[in-house]
Structures are given as structure tokens and as C-alpha cells.
C-alpha atoms as a printed R data frame, in Angstrom:
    type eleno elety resid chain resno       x       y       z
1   ATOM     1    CA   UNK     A     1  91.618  91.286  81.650
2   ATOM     2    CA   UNK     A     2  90.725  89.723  78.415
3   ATOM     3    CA   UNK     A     3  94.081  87.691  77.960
4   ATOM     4    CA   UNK     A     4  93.924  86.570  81.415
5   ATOM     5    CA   UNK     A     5  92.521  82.520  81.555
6   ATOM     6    CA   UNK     A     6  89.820  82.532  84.847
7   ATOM     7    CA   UNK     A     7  89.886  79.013  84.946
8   ATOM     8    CA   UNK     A     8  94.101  78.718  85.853
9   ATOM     9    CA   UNK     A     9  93.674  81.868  87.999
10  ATOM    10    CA   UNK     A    10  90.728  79.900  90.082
11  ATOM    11    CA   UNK     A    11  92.619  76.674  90.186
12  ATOM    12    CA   UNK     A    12  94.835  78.509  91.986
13  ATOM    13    CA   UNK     A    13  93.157  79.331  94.977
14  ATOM    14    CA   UNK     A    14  94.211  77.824  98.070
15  ATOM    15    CA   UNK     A    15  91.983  75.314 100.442
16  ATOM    16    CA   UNK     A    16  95.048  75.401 102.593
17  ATOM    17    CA   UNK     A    17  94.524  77.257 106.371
18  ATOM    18    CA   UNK     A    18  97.816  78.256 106.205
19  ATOM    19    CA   UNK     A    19  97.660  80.225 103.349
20  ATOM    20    CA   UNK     A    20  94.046  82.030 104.830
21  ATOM    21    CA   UNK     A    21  96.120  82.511 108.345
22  ATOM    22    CA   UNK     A    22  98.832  84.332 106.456
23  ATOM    23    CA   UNK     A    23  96.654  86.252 104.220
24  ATOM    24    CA   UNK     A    24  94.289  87.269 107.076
25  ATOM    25    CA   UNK     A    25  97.824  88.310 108.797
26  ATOM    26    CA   UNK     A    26  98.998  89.923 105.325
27  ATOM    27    CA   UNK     A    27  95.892  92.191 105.185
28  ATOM    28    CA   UNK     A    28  95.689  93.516 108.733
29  ATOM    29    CA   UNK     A    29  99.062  94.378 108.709
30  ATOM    30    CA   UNK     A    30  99.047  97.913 108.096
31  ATOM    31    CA   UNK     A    31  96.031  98.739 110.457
32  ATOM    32    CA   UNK     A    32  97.640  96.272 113.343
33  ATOM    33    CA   UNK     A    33 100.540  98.583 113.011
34  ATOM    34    CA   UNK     A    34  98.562 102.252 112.674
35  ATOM    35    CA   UNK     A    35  96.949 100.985 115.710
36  ATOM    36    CA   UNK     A    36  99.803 100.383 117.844
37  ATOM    37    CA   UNK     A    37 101.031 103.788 116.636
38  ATOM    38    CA   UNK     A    38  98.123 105.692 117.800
39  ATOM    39    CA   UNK     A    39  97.594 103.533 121.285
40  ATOM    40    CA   UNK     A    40 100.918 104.530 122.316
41  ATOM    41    CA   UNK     A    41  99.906 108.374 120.811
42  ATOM    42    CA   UNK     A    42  96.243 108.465 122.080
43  ATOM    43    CA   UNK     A    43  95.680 105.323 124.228
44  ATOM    44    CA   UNK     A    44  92.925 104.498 121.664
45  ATOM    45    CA   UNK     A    45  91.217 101.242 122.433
46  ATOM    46    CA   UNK     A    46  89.796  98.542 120.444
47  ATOM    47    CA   UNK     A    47  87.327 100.727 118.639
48  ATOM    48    CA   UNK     A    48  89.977 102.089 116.638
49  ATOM    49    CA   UNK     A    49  90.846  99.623 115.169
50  ATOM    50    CA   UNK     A    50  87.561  99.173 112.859
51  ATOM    51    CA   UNK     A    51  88.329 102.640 111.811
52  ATOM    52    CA   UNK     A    52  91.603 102.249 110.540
53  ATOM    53    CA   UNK     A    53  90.904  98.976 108.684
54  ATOM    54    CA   UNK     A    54  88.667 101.867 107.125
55  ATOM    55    CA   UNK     A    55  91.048 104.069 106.904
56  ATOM    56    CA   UNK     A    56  93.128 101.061 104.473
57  ATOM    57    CA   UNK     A    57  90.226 100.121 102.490
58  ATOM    58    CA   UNK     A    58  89.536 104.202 101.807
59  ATOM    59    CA   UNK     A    59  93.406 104.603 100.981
60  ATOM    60    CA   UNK     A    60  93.565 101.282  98.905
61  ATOM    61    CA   UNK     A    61  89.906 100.885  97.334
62  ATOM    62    CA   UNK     A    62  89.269 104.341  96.382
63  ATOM    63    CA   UNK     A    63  91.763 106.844  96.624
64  ATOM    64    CA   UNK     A    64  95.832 107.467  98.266
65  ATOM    65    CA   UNK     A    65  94.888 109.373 101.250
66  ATOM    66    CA   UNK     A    66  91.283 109.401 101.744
67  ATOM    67    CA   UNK     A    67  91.619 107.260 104.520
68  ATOM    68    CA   UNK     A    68  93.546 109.970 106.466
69  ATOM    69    CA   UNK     A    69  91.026 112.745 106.238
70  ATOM    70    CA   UNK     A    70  89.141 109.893 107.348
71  ATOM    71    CA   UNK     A    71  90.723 108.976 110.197
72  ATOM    72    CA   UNK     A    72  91.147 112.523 110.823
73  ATOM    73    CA   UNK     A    73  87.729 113.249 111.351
74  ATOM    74    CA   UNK     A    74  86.781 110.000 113.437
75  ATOM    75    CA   UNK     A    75  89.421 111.221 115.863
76  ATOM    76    CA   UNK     A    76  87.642 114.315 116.430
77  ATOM    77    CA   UNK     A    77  84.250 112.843 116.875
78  ATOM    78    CA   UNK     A    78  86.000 109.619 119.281
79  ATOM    79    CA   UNK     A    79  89.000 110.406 120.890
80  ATOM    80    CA   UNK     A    80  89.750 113.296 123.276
81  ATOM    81    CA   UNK     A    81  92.613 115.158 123.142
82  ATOM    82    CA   UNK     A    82  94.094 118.461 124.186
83  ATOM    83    CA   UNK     A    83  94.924 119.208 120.774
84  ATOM    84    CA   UNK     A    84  93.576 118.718 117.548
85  ATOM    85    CA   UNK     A    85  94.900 115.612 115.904
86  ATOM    86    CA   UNK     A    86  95.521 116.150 112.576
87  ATOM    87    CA   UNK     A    87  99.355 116.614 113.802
88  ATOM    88    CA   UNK     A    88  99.766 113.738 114.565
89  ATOM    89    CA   UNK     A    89  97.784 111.692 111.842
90  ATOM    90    CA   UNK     A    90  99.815 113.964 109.037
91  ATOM    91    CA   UNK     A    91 104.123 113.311 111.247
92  ATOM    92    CA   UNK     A    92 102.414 109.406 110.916
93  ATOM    93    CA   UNK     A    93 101.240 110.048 107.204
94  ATOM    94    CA   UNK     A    94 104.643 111.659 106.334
95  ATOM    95    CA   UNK     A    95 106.660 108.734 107.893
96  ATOM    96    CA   UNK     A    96 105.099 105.990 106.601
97  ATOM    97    CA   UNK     A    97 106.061 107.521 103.127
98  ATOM    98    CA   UNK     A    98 109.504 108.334 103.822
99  ATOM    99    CA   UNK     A    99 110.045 104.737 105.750
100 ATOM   100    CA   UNK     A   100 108.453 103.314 102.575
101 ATOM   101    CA   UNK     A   101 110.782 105.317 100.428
102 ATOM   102    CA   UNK     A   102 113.680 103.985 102.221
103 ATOM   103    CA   UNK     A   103 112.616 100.290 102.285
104 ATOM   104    CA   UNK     A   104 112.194 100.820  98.192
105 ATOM   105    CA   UNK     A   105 115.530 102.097  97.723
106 ATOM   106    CA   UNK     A   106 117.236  99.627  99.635
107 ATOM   107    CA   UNK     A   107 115.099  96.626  98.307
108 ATOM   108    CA   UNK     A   108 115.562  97.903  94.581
109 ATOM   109    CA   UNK     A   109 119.606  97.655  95.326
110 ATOM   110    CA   UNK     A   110 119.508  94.271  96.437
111 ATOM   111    CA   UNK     A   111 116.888  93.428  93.645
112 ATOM   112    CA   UNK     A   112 118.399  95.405  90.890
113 ATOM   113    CA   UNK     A   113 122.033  92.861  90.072
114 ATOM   114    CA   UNK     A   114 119.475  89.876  90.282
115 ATOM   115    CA   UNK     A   115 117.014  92.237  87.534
116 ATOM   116    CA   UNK     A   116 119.599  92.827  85.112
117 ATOM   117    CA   UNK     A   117 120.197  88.921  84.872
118 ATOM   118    CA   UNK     A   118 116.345  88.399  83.782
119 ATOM   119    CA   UNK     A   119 113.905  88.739  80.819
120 ATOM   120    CA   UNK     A   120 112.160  91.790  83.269
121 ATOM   121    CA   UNK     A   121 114.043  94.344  80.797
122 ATOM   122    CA   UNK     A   122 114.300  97.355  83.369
123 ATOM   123    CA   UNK     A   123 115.845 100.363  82.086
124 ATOM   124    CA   UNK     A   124 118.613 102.064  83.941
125 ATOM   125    CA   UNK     A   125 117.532 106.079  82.433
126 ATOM   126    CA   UNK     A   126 113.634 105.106  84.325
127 ATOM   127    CA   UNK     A   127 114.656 103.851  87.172
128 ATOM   128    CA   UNK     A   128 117.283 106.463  87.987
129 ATOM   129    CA   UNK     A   129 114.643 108.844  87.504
130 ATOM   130    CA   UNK     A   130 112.215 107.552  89.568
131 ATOM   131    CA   UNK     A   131 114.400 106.838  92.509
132 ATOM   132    CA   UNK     A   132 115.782 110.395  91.919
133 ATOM   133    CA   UNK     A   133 111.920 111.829  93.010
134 ATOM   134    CA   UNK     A   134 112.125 109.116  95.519
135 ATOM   135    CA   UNK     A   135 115.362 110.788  97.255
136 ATOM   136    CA   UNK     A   136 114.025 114.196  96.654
137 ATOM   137    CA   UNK     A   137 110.922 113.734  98.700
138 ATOM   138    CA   UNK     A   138 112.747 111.970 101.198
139 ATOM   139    CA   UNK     A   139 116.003 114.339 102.042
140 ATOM   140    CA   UNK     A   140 113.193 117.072 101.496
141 ATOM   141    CA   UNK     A   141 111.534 115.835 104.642
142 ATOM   142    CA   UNK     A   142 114.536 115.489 106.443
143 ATOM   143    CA   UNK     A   143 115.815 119.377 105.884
144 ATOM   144    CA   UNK     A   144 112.548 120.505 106.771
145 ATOM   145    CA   UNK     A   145 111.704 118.235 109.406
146 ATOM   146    CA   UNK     A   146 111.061 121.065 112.256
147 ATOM   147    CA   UNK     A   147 108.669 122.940 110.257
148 ATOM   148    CA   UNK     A   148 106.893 119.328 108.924
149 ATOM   149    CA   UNK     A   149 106.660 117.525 112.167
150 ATOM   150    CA   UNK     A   150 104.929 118.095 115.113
151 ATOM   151    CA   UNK     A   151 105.487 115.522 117.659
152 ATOM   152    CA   UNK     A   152 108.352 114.974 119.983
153 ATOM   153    CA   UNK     A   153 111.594 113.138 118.678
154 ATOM   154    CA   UNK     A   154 111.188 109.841 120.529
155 ATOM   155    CA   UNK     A   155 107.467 109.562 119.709
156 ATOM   156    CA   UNK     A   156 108.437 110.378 115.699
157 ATOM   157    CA   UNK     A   157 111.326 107.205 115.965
158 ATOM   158    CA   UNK     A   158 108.816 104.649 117.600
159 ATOM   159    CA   UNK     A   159 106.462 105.275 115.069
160 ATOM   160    CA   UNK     A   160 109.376 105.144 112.059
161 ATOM   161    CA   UNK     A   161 110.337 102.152 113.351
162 ATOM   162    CA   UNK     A   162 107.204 100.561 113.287
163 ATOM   163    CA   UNK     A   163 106.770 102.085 109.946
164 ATOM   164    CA   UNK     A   164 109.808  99.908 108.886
165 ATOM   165    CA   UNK     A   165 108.686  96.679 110.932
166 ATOM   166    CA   UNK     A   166 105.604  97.288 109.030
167 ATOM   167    CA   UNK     A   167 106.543  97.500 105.613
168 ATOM   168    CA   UNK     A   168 109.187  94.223 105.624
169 ATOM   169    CA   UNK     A   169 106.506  92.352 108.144
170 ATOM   170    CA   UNK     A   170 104.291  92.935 105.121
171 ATOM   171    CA   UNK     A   171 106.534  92.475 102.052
172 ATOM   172    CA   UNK     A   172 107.782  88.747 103.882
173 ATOM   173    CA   UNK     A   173 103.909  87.379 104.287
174 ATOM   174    CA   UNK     A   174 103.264  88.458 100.815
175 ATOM   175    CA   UNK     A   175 106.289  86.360  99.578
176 ATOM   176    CA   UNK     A   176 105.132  83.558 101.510
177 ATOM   177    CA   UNK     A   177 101.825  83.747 100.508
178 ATOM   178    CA   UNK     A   178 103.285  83.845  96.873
179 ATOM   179    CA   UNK     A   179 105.363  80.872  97.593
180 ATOM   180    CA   UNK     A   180 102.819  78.581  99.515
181 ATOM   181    CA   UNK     A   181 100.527  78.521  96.102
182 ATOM   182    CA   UNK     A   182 103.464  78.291  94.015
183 ATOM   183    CA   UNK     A   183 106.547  76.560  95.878
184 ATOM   184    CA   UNK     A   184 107.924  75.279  92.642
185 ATOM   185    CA   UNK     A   185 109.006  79.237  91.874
186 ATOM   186    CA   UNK     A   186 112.909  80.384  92.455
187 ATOM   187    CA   UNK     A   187 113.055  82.699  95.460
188 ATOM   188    CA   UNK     A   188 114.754  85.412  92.871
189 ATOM   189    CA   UNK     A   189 111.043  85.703  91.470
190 ATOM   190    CA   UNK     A   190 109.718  86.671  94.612
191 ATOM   191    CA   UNK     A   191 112.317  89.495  95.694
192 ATOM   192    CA   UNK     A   192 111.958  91.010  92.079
193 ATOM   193    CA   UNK     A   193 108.332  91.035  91.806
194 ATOM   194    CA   UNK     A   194 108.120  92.278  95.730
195 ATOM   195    CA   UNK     A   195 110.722  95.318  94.866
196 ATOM   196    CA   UNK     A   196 108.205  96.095  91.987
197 ATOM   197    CA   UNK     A   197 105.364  95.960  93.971
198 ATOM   198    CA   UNK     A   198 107.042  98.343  97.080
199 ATOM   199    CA   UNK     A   199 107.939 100.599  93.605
200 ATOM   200    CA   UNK     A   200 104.386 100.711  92.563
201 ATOM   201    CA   UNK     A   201 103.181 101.448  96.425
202 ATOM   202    CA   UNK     A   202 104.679 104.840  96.280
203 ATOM   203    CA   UNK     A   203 102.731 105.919  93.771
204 ATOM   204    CA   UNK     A   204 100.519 108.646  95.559
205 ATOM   205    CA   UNK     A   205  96.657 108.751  94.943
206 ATOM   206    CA   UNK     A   206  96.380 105.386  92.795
207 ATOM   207    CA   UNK     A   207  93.588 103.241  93.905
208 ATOM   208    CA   UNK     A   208  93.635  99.620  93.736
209 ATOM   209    CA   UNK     A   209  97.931  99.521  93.895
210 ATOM   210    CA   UNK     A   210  97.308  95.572  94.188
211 ATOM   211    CA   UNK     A   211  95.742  95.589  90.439
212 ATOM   212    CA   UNK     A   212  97.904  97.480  89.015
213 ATOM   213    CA   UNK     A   213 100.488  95.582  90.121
214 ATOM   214    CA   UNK     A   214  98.801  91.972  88.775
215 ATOM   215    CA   UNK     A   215  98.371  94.249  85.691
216 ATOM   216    CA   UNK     A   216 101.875  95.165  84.793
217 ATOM   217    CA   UNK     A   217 103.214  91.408  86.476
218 ATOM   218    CA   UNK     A   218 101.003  89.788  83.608
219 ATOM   219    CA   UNK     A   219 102.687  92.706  81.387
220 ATOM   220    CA   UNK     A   220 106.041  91.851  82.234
221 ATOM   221    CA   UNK     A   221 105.978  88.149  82.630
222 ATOM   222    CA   UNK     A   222 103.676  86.804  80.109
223 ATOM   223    CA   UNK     A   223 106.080  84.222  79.484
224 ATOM   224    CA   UNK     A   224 105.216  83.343  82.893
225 ATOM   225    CA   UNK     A   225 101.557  82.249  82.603
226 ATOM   226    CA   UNK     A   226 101.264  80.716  86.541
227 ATOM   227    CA   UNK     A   227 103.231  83.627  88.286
228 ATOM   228    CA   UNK     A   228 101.415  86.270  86.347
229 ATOM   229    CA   UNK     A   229  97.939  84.255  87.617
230 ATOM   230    CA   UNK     A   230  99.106  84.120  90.568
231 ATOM   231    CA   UNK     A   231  99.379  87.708  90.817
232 ATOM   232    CA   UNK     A   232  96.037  88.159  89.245
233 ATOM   233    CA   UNK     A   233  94.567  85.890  91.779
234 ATOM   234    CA   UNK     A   234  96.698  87.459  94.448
235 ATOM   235    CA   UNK     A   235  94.994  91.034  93.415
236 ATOM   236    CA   UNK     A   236  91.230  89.810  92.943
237 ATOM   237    CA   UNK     A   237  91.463  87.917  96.550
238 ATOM   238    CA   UNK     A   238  92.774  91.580  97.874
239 ATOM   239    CA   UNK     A   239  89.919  93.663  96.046
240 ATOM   240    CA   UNK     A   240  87.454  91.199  96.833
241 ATOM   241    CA   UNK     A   241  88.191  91.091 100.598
242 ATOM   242    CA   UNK     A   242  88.147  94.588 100.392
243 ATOM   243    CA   UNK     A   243  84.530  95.081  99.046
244 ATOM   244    CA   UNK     A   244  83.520  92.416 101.371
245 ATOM   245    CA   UNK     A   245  84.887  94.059 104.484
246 ATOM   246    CA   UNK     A   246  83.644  97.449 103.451
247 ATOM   247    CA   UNK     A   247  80.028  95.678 102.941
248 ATOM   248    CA   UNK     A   248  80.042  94.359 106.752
249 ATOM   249    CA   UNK     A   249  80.978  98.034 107.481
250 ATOM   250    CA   UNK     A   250  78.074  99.877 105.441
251 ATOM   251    CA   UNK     A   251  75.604  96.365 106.777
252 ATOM   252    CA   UNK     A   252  76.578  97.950 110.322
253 ATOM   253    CA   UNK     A   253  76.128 101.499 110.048
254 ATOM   254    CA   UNK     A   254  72.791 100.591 108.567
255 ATOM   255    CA   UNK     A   255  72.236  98.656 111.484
256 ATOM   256    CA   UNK     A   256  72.907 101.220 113.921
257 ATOM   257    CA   UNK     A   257  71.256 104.175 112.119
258 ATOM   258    CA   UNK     A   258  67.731 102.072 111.955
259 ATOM   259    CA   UNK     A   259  68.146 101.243 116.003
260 ATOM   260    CA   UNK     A   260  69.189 105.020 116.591
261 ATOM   261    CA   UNK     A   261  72.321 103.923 118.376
């Protein structure tokens, strides 16, 4: 934070309503797809949705995983069902991972010819290892799949493939967004730094993946002083919408607890 110049990272910041349609569209991604995923599961309505753009900023802005317990327990107190639903919210849990894992792999094989050709200086002994733990989890989900999962085939391949439409829905707006502030930037850039950034999503239980990613970005690329503040900018516009958001949620509660609704 101390090397980073505020003033080119604030200079960067879009007036354009293009880029705020695609960011708006870039953050409510992943809930926009949980919530299709549970309508066709639960029929939930609209009021779900608030709850898993909670369940995001718990996963994201706190801790990996939060956000399911928490989603967990608002199903139980808002949606009835037969059965209790943490089945469900752990086959859509598990999938999302593994569908991530895939996208990761194949993105780092396109990404990795193009790596070797830059100043990024990946090494081949890491990244074997890492997509090694990768695989592991993966296949490990696949042998055990009957004892892991608990809803019917055809329910567990809608919600994989919107897992998948998901993920590259989300990895394409954030290249966009990355090349409406800076156009000037080969399209190489943009594949490279989106591989590393699916790479650093699989971390489990790391809060705050989008500043660690800016972090090791301006790490990697300090040769690179606009990309890298990009990517800074990129992160603070994340965290900041995330704190905001999460305000407008506690401002409501607040609301409803002092009208006893």
C-alpha cells in the first residue's frame, strides 16, 4: 500500500456508464446465478436474492464460506421445505468449487504458452504443484460423488452448468471492465492476469480474494505502473462496494428491528 501512487489509481476511475453497467453486472454475477440455482431447487422468490448478495459479501468480505452457513440458516427461517436444506446448499457449495477447478485448469493451459513468453516469471515445480491439489480435490469428488451429493443427477448438471456459465460470464466482464479503463493494453495481459486471478479464487477461506489479487498484480508487474493501478483500483472499487452494500443491509435491519417488523 505504501508504493502504490493514489493519485494515478483515482485518475483512473471511470465517469463512463458503461463501465458502471458492466461492473454493476460484474458484481451480481455470482448471486444472479445462486439465485437461479435455488429458484429452480426451492422456487425461492425475490427475497432471496438480498440474502445471497449476503451470502457473497460474507464469503468475499470476511471469510471463504461464511456465507453458506449463512445462507444455510436463512433457508431454515424463510423457505419451506420437506427436508432440511443444508443438502442442497453443500452439492451447490461442492460444485461451484469443482466447476471453478475445472475452469482454472483449462484457463491456466491456454494462459500458460502465452506466460512463459512474459516477464510474469512463473515457475513450472509451483504450478505443477498447485494444480496437482487442484486435480486431487476434483477427481476426489468425482469417486465419491454418491456419498458427497445429495440431489438427483439432472438437478446436480443444471446447477454445474450454471456453475460454468457463471464463472466465464464473470471472468469476460472483468476483462472488459479491465479493458474499457485501459484499451491501450494487449489482450494477452488480460487472459494472464484473469488465469491468475481464477488461481487465486480457489484459495479456500481467504477474505478479500480481490486484494490479494491487486496485491500480488502490483507484485508481479511493477514494471507495469497503470495495469498494476488498475488492479488496485479494480480491488478498492470491489471492497468499497462491498462495505457499502453491507451498510444498506445493517441501515435495514436497524430499520426493521426499531419498527418491530
Amino acid at each position: 500500500v505504501r508504493g502504490v501512487d493514489l493519485h494515478a489509481i483515482v485518475v483512473l476511475i471511470p465517469s463512463s456508464p458503461l463501465f458502471w453497467l458492466v461492473f454493476a453486472a460484474s458484481y451480481l454475477t455470482i448471486p444472479a446465478a445462486d439465485w437461479l440455482i435455488f429458484h429452480r431447487l426451492w422456487g425461492v422468490g425475490a427475497l432471496a436474492f438480498g440474502a445471497l448478495v449476503r451470502k457473497l459479501i460474507y464469503n468475499e468480505l470476511l471469510l471463504g464460506y461464511l456465507g453458506e452457513a449463512y445462507f444455510y440458516t436463512w433457508a431454515r427461517r424463510h423457505v419451506k421445505l420437506e427436508a432440511a436444506p443444508f443438502g442442497a446448499v453443500k452439492d451447490v457449495a461442492v460444485l461451484s468449487a469443482m466447476a471453478g477447478n475445472i475452469v482454472t485448469l483449462l484457463m491456466l493451459a491456454i494462459a500458460w504458452p502465452l506466460a512463459s513468453a512474459t516477464q510474469l516469471g512463473l515457475q513450472a515445480r509451483p504450478v505443477v504443484l498447485s494444480l496437482t491439489v487442484v486435480l486431487i480435490k476434483s477427481m476426489a469428488a468425482l469417486l465419491w460423488r454418491r456419498q458427497i451429493f445429495s440431489l438427483p443427477r439432472g438437478q446436480l448438471n443444471f446447477i454445474f452448468k450454471m456453475h460454468i456459465g457463471r464463472i466465464v460470464c464473470g471472468t469476460a466482464l472483468s476483462a472488459l471492465l479491465w479493458h474499457l479503463v485501459l484499451p491501450v493494453v494487449p489482450l494477452v495481459w488480460w487472459l494472464l492476469l484473469a488465469t491468475i486471478r481464477l488461481l487465486i479464487s480457489r484459495l479456500p477461506f481467504v477474505p478479500n480474494k480481490d486484494v490479494v489479487f491487486a496485491g500480488l498484480a502490483v507484485f508481479i508487474l511493477g514494471h507495469d505502473i497503470e495495469i498494476a493501478s488498475l488492479l488496485t483500483m479494480m480491488a478498492g472499487l470491489i471492497l468499497l462496494t462491498h462495505l457499502l452494500v453491507c451498510s444498506a443491509f445493517a441501515a435495514t435491519d436497524l430499520l426493521k428491528r426499531e419498527t418491530g417488523e
